[in-house]
N, C-alpha and C positions, 0 to 999 in steps of 0.2 A: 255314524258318530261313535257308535261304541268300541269301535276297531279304530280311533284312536291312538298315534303313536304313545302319545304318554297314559292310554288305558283309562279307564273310568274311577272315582273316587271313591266307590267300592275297593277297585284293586288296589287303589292308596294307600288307605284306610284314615284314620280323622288325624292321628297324629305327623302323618305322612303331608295330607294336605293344606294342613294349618302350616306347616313345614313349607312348602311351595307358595303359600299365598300370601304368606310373609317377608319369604323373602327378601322383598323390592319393596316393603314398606314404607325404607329410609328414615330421618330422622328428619329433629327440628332443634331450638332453642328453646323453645318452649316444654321437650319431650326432658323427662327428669328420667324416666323407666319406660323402656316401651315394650313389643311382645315378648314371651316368654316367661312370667312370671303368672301368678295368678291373682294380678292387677296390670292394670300402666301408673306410670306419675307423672300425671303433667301440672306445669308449672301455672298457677295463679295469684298472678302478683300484686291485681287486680282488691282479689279477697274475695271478690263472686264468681260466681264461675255460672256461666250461660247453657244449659242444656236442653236437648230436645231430640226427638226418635220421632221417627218417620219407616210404616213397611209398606214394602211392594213385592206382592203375589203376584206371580206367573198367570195369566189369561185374565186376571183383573184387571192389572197396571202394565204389563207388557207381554208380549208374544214373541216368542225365538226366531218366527220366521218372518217378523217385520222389522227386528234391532239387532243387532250383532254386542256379544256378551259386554263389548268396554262401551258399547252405549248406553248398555241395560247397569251398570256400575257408575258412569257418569249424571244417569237422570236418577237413579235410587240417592246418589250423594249429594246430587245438586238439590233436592228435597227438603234435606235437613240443612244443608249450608245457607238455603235461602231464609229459612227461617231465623238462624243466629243474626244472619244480616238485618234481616226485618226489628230485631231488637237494638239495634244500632251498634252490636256487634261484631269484633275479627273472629272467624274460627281458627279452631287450635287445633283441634285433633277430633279423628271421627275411630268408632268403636264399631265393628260389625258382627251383625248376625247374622248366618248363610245355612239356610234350610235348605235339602234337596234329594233327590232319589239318589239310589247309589250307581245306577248306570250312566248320571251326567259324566259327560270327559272332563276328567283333567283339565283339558286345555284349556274349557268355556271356563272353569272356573276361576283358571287363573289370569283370564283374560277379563273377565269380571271384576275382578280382586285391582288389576292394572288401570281400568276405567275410572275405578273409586280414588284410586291415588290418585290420577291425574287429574279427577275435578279440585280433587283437595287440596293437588298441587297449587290452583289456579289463587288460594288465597292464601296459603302458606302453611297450610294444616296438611298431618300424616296421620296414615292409621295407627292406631296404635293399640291394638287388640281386640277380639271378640271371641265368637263362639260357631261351634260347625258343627250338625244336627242332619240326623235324616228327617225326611219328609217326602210325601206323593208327590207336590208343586214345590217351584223354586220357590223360596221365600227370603227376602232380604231385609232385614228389622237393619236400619243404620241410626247411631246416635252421634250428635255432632253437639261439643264442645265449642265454649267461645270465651272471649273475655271483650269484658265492655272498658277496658283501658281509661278505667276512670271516671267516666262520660256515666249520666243516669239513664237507664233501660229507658228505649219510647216502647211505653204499651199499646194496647189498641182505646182506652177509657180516659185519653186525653183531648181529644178534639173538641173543640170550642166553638159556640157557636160564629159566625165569622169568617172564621179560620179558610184558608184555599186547601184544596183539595188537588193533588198532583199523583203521577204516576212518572214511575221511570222502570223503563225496560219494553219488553214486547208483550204483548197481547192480540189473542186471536188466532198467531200463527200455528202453535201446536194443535189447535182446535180444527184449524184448517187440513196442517198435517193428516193428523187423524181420519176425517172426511173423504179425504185422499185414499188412502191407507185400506180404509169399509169398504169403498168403489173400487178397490183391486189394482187399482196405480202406484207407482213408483216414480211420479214426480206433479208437479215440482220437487225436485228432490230439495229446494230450500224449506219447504215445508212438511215433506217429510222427515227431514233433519231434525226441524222445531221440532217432531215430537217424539222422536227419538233423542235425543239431546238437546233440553230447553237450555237458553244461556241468561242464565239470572244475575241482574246488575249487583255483584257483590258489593261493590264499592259504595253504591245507592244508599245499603243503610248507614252506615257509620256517617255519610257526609251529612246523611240528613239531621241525623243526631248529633252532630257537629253545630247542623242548621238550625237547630231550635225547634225541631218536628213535634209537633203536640201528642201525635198519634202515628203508629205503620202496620198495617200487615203486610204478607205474605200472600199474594194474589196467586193460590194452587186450585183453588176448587172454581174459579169464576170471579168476572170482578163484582159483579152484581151481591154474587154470596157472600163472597167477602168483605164486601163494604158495608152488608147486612150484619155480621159480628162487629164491626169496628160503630157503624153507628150506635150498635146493642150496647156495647160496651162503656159507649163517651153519653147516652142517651142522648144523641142528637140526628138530625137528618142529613146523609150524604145526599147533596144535590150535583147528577152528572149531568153534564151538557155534552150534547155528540155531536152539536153542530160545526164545531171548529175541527173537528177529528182527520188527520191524514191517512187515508185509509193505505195501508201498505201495496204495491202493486202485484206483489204475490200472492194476497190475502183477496184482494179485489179481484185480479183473473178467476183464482179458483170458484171465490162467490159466484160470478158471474156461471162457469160454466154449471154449477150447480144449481143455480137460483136461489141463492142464499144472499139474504142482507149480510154481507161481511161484521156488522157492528153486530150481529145476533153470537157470531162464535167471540167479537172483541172483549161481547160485555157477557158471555159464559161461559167460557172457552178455560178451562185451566190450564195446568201445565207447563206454563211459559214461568212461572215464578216470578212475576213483576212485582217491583215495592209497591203500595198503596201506599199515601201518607199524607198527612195535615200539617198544614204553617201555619202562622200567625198571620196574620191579612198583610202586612207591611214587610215581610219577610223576603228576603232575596232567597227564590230558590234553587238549592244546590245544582251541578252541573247532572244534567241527565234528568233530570223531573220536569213533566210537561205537565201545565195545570189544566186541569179538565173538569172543575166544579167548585163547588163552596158549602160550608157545612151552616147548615138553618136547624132553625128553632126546632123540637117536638110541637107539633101542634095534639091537636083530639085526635090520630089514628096513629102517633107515640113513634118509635125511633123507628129508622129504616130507612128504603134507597127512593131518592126518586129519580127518573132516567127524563131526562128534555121535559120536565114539567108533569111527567105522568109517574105515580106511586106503582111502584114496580110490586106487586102483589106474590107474583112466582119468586119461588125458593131462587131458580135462576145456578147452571152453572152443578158442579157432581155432588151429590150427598148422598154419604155409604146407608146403606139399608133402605134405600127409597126404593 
């Protein structure tokens, strides 16, 4: 790797490689000023402007010799985009931060650099500047920009009791990936893909937010987990039913040969970045949200998940420092 044609970012040096990894940025309508200044300007016509950062370390969040660099650039950005979506927002532009040894090549990084464009491609947002740092481990701090075009933020402290409870996107399959991934396989490569490249329903938030969503997260950490902040937040009870669930046929082989309930990685399985979100009970829901529960009262053991009738007690799904 270090005998790379284009040499390692050592032999760059930072201004050299900020120089190559911008390159191919490209622009937007939205972009007013973008690299090379010591800011960007992007346009917010909105009057808010939607932010949030998301980082992933090397042998935490990913490993070099299970993802290839424009994977490891499309799941660090897909991170932060899911979340602007989760607000019922378009993102605009993403800001990066790229920690690393100095004997990384060139090439991984610009191929990394290419990964990030391309997710950001996928919703009409460009980079438009950050910061490049040594470090032991790769480290990629990314901030993603949005605008809510008008439309009011759905929080997570909206849900009513009532209300249907729907998911749109995949769940399970990155969890499965992974599972994959421990046992030393390289397939199903559809599920090894999930988690090397989760594909999160952009489009999900804003229509929901269109649809009169009371509530949405950002299903990264599990759905269990996550539906445990959102009912924290609205104090009410997410109630899921798994009994109607399609279990996917990729997600189900692999269970099988593992012995795994498939609905164990569905309901704490992260990394797939599916919407979470709440309607109103009489609400038509948007294209892409399957309803999977309903939001009930607080009774005497207070907000929280319950899975087919039974109070899901475990945390459920990744939480840092556990």
């Amino acid at each position: 790797m270090a005998n790379s044609p284009d040499g390692t970012i050592a032999d760059l040096g930072e201004f050299g490689l900020i120089d190559r990894i911008t390159a191919g940025t490209g622009s937007a309508k939205q972009v007013i000023l973008g690299p090379g200044d010591d800011t960007a300007i992007v346009a917010a016509p909105d009057g808010r402007v939607v932010i949030t950062t998301d980082l992933m370390v090397e042998g935490r969040h990913f490993r070099r010799d299970w993802s290839t660099p424009i994977d490891i650039g499309r799941k660090a950005a897909a991170a932060s985009l899911a979340d602007v979506a989760a607000m019922g927002a378009v993102p605009t532009a993403l800001v990066v931060g790229l920690a690393a040894p100095g004997d990384l090549p060139v090439a991984w990084a610009v191929a990394c650099s290419a990964g990030l464009a391309q997710e950001a491609a996928l919703v009409g947002a460009v980079i438009v500047g950050g910061d490049v740092v040594s470090a032991d481990v790769i480290t990629l701090s990314v901030t993603a920009i949005g605008d809510l075009q008008g439309r009011a933020p759905v929080l997570r402290s909206g849900a009513q009791v009532g209300d249907q409870v729907a998911i749109a996107g995949r769940i399970g399959w990155a969890a499965a990936g992974l599972a994959v991934l421990t046992r030393g396989f390289r397939s199903p490569k559809v599920l090894v893909d999930a988690h090397r490249c989760p594909e999160p329903p952009y489009a999900a938030g804003p229509a929901a937010a269109k649809a009169k969503a009371t509530s949405m997260i950002d299903v990264s950490d599990g759905m269990i987990a996550d539906a445990r902040h959102l009912a924290i937040a609205s104090n009410v009870v997410i109630e899921i039913d798994t009994s109607t669930w399609e279990i996917p046929e990729p997600v189900q082989g692999a269970a099988s040969a593992y012995n795994v309930d498939p609905r164990e990685w569905m309901l704490t399985g992260g990394d797939d970045h599916a919407l979470l979100a709440t309607f109103p009970v009489k609400a038509k829901l948007p294209k892409g949200f399957t309803p999977i529960g309903v939001v009930g009262a607080v009774g005497d053991v207070g907000a929280g998940v319950l899975v087919d009738g039974v109070w899901s007690a475990a945390v459920g799904g990744h939480v840092h420092y556990r």
